[in-house]
C-alpha angles and dihedrals in degrees: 000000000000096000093054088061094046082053113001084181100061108117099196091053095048088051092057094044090055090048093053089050084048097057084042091065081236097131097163099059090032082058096050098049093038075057089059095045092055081043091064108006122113111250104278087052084044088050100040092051102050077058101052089042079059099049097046082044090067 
């Protein structure tokens, strides 16, 4: 958490951020940050989030 003040557009960050939510069980904020990642990511974590917001979704 404290990395994504320090950059809030750091992709990779976000990413791991949203993983962590998601092992958590918490899919609500795993979906919000997996939304940021796909915000700011390059186009494989762009493309890899919108999976995982798919998946959580179901």
């Amino acid at each position: 958490m404290r990395a994504e003040k320090i950059n809030p557009k750091d992709y990779i960050v976000l990413g791991n951020i949203a993983q962590g939510y998601k092992l958590k069980g918490d899919n609500k904020k795993a979906i919000e940050y997996y939304e940021k990642t796909a915000e700011f990511g390059d186009e494989k974590a762009k493309k890899y989030a919108k999976q995982q917001i798919a998946e959580l979704k179901q």
